[in-house]
C-alpha positions as CSV (number, residue, x, y, z in Angstrom):
1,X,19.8,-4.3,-21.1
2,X,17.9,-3.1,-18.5
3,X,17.3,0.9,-17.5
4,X,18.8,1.9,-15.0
5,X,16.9,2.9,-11.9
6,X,17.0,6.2,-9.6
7,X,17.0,5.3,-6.0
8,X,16.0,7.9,-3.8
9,X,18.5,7.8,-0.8
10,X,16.7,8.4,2.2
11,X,12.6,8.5,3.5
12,X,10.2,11.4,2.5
13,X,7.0,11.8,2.4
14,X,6.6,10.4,-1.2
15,X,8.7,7.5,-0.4
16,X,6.6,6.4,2.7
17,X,3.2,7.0,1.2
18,X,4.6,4.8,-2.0
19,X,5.5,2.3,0.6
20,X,2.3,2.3,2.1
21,X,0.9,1.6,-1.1
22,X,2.9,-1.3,-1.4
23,X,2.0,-2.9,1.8
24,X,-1.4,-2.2,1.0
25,X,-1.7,-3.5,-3.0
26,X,1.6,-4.4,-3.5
27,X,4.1,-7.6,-3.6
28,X,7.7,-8.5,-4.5
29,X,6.8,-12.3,-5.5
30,X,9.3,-15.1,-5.4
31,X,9.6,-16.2,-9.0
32,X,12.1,-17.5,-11.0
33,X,12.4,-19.2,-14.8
34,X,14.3,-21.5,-16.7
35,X,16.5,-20.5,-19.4
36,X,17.0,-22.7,-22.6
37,X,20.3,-23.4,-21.5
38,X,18.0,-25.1,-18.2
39,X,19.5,-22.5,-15.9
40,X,17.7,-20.7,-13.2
41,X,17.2,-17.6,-13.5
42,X,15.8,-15.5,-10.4
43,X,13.0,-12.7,-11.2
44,X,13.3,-9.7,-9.9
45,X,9.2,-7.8,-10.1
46,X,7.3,-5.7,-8.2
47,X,3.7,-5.7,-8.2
48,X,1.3,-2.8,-7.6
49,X,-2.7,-4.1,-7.9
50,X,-5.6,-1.7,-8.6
51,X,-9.0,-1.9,-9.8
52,X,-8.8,2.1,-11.0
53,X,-6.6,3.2,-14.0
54,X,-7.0,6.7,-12.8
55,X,-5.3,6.1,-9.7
56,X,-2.5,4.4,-11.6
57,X,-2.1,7.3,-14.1
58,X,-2.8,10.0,-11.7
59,X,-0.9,9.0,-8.8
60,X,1.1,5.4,-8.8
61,X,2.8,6.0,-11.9
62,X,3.4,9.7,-11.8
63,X,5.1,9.2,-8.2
64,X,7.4,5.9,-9.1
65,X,8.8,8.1,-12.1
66,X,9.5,10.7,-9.7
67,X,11.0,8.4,-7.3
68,X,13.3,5.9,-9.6
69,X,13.0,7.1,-13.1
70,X,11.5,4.5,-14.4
71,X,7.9,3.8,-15.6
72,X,6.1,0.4,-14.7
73,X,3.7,-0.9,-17.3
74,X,0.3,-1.8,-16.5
75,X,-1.6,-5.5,-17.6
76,X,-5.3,-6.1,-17.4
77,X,-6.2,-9.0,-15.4
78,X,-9.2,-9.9,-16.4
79,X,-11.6,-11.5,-13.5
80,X,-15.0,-10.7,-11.9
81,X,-13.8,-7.4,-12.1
82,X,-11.2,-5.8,-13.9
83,X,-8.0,-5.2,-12.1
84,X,-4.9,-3.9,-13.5
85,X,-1.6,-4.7,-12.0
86,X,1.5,-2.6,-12.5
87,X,4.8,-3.8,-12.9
88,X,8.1,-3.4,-13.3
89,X,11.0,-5.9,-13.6
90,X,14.2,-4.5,-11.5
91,X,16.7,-6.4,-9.4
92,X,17.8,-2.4,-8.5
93,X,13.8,-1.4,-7.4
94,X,13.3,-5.1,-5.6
95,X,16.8,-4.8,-3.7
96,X,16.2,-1.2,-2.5
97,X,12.6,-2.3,-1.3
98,X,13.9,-5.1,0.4
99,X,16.8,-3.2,2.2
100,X,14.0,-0.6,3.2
101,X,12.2,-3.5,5.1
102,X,10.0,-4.6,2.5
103,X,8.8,-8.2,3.2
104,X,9.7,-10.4,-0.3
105,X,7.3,-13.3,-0.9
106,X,4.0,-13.7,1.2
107,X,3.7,-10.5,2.9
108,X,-0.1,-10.8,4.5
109,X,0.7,-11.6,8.0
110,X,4.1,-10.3,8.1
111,X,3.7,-7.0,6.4
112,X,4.8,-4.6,8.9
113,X,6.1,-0.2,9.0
114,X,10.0,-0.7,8.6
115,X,11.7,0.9,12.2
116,X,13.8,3.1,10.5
117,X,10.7,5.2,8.7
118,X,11.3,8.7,10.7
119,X,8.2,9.2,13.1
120,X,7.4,12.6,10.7
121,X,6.5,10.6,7.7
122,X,4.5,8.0,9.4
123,X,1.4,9.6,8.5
124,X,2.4,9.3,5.0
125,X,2.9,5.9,5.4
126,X,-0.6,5.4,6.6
127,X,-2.2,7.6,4.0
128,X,-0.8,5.0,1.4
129,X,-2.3,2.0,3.0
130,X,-5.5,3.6,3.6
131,X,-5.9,4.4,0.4
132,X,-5.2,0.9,-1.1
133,X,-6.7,-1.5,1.9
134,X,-8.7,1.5,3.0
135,X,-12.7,1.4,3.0
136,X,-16.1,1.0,4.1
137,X,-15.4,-1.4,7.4
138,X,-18.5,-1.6,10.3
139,X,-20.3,1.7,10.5
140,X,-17.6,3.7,8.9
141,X,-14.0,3.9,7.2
142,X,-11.4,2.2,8.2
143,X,-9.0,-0.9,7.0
144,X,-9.2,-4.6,7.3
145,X,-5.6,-6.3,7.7
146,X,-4.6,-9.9,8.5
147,X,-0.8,-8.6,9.6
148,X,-1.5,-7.3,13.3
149,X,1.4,-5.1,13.4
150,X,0.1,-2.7,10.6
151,X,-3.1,-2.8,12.7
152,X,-1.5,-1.6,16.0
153,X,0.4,0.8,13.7
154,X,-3.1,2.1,12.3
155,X,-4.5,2.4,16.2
156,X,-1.2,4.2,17.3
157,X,-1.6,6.6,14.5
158,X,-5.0,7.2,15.4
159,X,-4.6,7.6,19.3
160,X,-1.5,10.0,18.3
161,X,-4.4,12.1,15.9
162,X,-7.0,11.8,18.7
163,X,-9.2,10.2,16.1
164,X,-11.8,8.2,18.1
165,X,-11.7,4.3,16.5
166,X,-12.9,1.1,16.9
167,X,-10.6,-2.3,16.7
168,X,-12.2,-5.9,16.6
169,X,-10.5,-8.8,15.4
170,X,-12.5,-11.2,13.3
171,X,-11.8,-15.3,12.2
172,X,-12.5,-16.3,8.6
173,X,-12.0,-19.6,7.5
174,X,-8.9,-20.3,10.0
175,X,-7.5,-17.1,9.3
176,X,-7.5,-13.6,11.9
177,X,-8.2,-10.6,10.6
178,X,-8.4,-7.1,12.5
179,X,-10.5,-4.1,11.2
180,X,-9.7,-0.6,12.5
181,X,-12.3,2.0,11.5
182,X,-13.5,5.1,12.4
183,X,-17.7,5.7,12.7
184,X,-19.2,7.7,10.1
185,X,-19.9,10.7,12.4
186,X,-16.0,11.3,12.9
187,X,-14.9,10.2,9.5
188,X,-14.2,13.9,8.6
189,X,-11.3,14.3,11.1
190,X,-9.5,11.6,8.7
191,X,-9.3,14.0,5.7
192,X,-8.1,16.8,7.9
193,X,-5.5,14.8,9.2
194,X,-4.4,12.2,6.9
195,X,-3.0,13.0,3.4
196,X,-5.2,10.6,1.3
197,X,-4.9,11.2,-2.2
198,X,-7.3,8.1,-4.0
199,X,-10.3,10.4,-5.3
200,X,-12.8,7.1,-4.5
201,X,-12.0,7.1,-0.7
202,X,-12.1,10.8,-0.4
203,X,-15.6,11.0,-2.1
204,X,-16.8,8.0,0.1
205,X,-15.9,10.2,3.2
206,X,-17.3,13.1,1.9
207,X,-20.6,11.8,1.1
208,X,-20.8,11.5,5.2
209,X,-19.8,14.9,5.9
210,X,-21.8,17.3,7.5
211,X,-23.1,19.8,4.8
């Protein structure tokens, strides 16, 4: 039998800087398997993808305890580079994600800020996808996203910060993608206003700080 889960009942900060995790690195696939019997049987997973262990045990783990109580398990997938994805199997985790406005399936061009996140947690949100999709874009940090409503939410966020940005949408084989980054020289005004926590990002800004 299945554990089961915690679910928080309303948005906080941790909750919207998991979710932007989520819509950053994350998925609730589609799958399903066949039982001996030959029934169906719909799976019920959600996926968190990283390439740094530390960030899993020093921030993704530690906050979907807090949050549901329950502790995903992490598999090496084994590529160019290692990757480890996080995972946890519960129809009670995948329902309340969904109901939250969590796209299920293929989420790349869809993925977009749920209306009913509060406007004070928004920048929570954002920290969460910046650090997932979050990087080195054009002459500066910023993020690269094929779904264009988390890249006017991005832009609105910045404008609202009065960080100073640059947008340009780009094609790659048949598909649009828009980058939203900030130049190198203003890069600082992110970590003053934008609760980042993945230690890699930070550093990457920091190295282009004035001294």
């Amino acid at each position: 039998m299945l554990n089961k889960a915690r679910l928080p009942k309303k948005w906080d900060k941790d909750l919207a800087y998991l979710f932007g995790l989520l819509l950053g690195d994350g998925s609730l696939p589609l799958t399903q398997t066949k039982r001996k019997n030959g029934d169906i049987q719909k799976r019920y997973f959600v996926y968190f993808i990283s390439n740094s262990r530390e960030f899993l045990d020093k921030f993704y783990i530690p906050l979907f305890e807090k949050l549901f109580e329950l502790t995903p398990r992490i598999e090496v997938k084994k590529r160019k580079n290692i990757l480890y994805n996080c995972r946890i199997h519960s129809k009670q985790i995948y329902n309340f994600l969904v109901d939250f406005g969590y796209p299920a399936g293929r989420k790349a061009k869809i993925a977009k800020v749920p209306k009913e996140l509060p406007e004070k947690y928004e920048i929570d949100l954002l920290a969460g996808l910046l650090d997932t999709d979050g990087g080195k874009k054009g002459g500066g940090f910023g993020l690269s996203t094929s779904s264009k409503y988390l890249a006017d939410f991005c832009i609105k966020i910045f404008e609202k910060l009065e960080i100073p940005y640059h947008s340009c949408p780009w094609r790659f084989k048949e598909h649009i993608y828009h980058q939203i980054y900030v130049n190198k020289p203003q890069m600082h005004k992110i970590l003053k206003t934008i609760p980042i926590r993945n230690i890699d990002k930070i550093n990457f800004i920091q190295s282009y700080m004035p001294q």
